[in-house]
ChimeraX commands (.cxc) that place a marker at each C-alpha (Angstrom):
marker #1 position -88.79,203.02,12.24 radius 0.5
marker #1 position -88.81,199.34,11.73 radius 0.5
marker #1 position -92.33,198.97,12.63 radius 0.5
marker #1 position -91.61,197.03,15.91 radius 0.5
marker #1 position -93.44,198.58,19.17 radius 0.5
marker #1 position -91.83,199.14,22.31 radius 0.5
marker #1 position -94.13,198.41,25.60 radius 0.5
marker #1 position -93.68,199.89,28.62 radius 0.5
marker #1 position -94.71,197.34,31.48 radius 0.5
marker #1 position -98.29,198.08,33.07 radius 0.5
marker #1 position -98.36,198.96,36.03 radius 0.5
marker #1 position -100.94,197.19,38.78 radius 0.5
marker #1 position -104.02,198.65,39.27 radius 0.5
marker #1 position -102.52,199.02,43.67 radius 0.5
marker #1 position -99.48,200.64,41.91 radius 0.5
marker #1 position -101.42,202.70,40.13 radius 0.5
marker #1 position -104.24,203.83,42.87 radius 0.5
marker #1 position -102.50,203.17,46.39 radius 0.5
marker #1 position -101.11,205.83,48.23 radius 0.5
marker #1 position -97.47,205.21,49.21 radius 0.5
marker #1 position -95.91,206.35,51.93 radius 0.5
marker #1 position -93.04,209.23,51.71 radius 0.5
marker #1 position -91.51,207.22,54.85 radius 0.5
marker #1 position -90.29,204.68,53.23 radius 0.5
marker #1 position -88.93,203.80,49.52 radius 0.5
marker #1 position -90.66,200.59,47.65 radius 0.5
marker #1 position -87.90,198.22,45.82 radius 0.5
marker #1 position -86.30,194.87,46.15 radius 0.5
marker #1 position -82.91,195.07,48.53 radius 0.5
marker #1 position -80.67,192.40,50.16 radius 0.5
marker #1 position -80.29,195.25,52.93 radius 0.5
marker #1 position -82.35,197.08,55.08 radius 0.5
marker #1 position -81.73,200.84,55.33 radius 0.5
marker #1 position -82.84,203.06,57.93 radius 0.5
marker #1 position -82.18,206.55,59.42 radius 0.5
marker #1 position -81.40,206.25,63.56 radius 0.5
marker #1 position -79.88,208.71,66.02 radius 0.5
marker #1 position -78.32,210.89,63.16 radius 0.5
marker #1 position -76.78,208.10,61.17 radius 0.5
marker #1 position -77.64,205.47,58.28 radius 0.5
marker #1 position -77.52,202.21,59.14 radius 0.5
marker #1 position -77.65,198.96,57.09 radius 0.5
marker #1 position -78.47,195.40,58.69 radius 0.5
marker #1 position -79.12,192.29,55.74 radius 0.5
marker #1 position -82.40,191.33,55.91 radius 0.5
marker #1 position -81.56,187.69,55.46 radius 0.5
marker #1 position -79.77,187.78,59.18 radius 0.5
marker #1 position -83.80,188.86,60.47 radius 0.5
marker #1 position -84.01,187.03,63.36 radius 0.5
marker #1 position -87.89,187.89,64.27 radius 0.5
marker #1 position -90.28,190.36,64.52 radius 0.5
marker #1 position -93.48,191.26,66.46 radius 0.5
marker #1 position -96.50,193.70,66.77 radius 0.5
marker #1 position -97.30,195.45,69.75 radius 0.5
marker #1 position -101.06,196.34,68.33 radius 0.5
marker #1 position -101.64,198.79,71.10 radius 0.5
marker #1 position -98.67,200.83,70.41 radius 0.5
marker #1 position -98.82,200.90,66.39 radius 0.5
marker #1 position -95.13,199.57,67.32 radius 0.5
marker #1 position -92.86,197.04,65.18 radius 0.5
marker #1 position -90.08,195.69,66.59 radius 0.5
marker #1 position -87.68,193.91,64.37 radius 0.5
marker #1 position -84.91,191.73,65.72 radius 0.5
marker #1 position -81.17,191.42,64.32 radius 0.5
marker #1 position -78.17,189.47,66.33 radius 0.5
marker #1 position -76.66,192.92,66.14 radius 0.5
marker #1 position -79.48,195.15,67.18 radius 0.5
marker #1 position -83.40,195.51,67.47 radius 0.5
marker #1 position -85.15,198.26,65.24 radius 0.5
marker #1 position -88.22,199.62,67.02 radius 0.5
marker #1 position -90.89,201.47,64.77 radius 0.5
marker #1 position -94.22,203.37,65.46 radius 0.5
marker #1 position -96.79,204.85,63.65 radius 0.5
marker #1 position -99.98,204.93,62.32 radius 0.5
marker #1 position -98.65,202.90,58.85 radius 0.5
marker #1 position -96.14,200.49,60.55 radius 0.5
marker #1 position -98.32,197.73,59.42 radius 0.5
marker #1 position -98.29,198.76,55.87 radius 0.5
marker #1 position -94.34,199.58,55.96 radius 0.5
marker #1 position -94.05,196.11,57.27 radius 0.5
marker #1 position -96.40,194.28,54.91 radius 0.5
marker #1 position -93.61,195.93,52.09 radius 0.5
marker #1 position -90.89,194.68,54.26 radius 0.5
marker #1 position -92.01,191.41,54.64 radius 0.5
marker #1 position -92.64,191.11,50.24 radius 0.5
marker #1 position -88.98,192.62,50.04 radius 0.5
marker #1 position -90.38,195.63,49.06 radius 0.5
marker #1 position -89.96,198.52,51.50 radius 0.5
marker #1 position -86.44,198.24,52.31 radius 0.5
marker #1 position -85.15,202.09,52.90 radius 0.5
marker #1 position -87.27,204.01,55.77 radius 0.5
marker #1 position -86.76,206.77,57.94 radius 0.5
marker #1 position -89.21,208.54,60.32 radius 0.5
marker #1 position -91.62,211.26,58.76 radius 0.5
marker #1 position -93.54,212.46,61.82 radius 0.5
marker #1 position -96.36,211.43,60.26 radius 0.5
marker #1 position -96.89,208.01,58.65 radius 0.5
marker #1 position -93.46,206.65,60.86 radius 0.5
marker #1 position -93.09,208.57,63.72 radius 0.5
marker #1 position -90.36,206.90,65.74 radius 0.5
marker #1 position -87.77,204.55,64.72 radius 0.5
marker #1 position -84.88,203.72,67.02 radius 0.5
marker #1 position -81.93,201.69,67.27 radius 0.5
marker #1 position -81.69,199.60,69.97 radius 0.5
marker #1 position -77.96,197.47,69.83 radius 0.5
marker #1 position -77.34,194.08,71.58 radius 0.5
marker #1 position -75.94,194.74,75.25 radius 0.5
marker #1 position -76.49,198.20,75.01 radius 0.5
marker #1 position -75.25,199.22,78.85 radius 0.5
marker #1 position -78.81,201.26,79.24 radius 0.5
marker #1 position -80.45,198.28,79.99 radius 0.5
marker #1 position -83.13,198.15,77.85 radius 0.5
marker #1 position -86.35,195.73,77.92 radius 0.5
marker #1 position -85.50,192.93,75.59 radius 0.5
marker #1 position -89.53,191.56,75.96 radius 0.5
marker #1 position -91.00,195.22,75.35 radius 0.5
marker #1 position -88.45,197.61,73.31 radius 0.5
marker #1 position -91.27,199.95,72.98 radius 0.5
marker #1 position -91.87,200.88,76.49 radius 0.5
marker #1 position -89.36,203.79,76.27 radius 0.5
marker #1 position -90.16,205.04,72.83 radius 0.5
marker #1 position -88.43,208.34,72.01 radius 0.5
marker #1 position -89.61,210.67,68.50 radius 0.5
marker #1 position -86.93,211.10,65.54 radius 0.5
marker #1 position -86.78,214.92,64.85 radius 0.5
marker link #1:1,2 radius 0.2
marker link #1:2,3 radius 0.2
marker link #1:3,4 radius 0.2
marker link #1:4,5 radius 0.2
marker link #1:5,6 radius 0.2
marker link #1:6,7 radius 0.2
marker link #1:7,8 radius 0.2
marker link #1:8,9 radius 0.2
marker link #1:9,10 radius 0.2
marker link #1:10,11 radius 0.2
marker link #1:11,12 radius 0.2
marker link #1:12,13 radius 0.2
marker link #1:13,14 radius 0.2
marker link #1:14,15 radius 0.2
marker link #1:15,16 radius 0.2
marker link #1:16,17 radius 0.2
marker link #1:17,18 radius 0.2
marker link #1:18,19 radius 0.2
marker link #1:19,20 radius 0.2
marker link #1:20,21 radius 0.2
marker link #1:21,22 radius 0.2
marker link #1:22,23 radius 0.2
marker link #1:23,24 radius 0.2
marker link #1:24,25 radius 0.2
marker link #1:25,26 radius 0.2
marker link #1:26,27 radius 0.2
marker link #1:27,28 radius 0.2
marker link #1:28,29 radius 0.2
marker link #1:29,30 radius 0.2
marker link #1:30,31 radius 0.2
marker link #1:31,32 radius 0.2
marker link #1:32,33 radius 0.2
marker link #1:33,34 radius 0.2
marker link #1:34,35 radius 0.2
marker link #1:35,36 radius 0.2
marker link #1:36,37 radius 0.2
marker link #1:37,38 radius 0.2
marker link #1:38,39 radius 0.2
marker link #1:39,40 radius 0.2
marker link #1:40,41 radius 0.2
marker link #1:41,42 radius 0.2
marker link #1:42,43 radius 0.2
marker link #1:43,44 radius 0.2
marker link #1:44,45 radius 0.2
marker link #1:45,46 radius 0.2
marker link #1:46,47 radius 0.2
marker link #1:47,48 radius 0.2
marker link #1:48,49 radius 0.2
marker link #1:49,50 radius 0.2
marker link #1:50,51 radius 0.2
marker link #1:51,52 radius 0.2
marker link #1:52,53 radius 0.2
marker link #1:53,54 radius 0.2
marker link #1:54,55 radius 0.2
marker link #1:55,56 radius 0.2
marker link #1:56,57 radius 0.2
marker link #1:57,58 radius 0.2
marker link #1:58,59 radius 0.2
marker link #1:59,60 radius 0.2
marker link #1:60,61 radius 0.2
marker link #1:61,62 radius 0.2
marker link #1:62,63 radius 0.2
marker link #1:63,64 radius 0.2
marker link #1:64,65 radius 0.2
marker link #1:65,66 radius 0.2
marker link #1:66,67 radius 0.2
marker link #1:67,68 radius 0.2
marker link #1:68,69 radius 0.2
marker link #1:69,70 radius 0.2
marker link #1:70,71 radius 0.2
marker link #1:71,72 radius 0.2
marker link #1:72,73 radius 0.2
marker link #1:73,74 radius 0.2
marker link #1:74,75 radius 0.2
marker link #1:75,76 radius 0.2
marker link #1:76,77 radius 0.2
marker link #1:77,78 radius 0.2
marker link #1:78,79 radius 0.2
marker link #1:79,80 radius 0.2
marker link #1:80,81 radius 0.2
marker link #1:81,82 radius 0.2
marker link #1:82,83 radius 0.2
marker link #1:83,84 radius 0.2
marker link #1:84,85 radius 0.2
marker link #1:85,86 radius 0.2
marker link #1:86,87 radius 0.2
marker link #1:87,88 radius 0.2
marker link #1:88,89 radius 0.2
marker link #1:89,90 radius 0.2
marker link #1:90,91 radius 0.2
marker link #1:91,92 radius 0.2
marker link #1:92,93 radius 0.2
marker link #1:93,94 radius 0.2
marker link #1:94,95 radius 0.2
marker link #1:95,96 radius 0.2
marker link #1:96,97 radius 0.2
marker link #1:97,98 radius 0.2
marker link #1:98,99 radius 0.2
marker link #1:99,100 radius 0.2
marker link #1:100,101 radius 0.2
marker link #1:101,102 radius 0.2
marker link #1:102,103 radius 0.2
marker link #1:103,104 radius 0.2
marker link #1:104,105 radius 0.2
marker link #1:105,106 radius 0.2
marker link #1:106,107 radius 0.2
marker link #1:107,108 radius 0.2
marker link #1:108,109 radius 0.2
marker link #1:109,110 radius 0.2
marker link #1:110,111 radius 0.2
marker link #1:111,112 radius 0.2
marker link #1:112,113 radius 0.2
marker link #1:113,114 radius 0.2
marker link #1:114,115 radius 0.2
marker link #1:115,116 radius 0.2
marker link #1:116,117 radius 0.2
marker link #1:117,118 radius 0.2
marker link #1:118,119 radius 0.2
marker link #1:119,120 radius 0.2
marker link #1:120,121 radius 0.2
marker link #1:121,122 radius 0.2
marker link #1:122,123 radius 0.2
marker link #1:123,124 radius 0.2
marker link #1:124,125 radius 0.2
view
């Protein structure tokens, strides 16, 4: 050898210590991935129109021109907080940390509650 030293990058000490979530997949992604009523679907997270927390329900709902995602669990909050820092950008339901995520599209003809997506919440198997 040459004498030179090659350094892998630390990692944080939350990288290192934090438990992560098998729900969802940590990295940086111009899209948003997520498993809905059998299918993979893909919406850019640039074209986010809002979100809000429903507190009482452990419910996120994100909002797209194209659709609203509604997700529940006991770690939405931390699968958001890595959405929100680009980081969680692939997720599908586990049962356990996620336990429902559906796919609610714009003027869908079932007439669901724009205001409160979660009322009707229904499990991913």
């Amino acid at each position: 050898m040459n004498g030179s030293v090659i350094r892998e990058p630390s990692r944080s000490l939350k990288e290192q210590f934090s438990r992560s979530s098998e729900a969802w997949k940590e990295q940086s992604d111009p899209i948003f991935r997520f498993w809905a009523d059998g299918d993979w679907w893909g919406l850019p997270v640039f074209s986010l129109s809002a979100s809000r927390y429903f507190g009482e329900k452990q419910t996120l709902c994100l909002y797209w021109p194209l659709a609203t995602v509604v997700i529940a669990g006991p770690k939405v909050l931390d699968f958001y907080a890595g959405f929100c820092a680009h980081r969680a950008t692939c997720l599908k339901a586990d049962g356990n940390d996620i336990r429902v995520l559906n796919l609610i599209l714009s003027g869908a003809p079932d007439g669901a509650s724009e205001t409160d997506p979660s009322k009707d919440l229904k499990s991913e198997k």
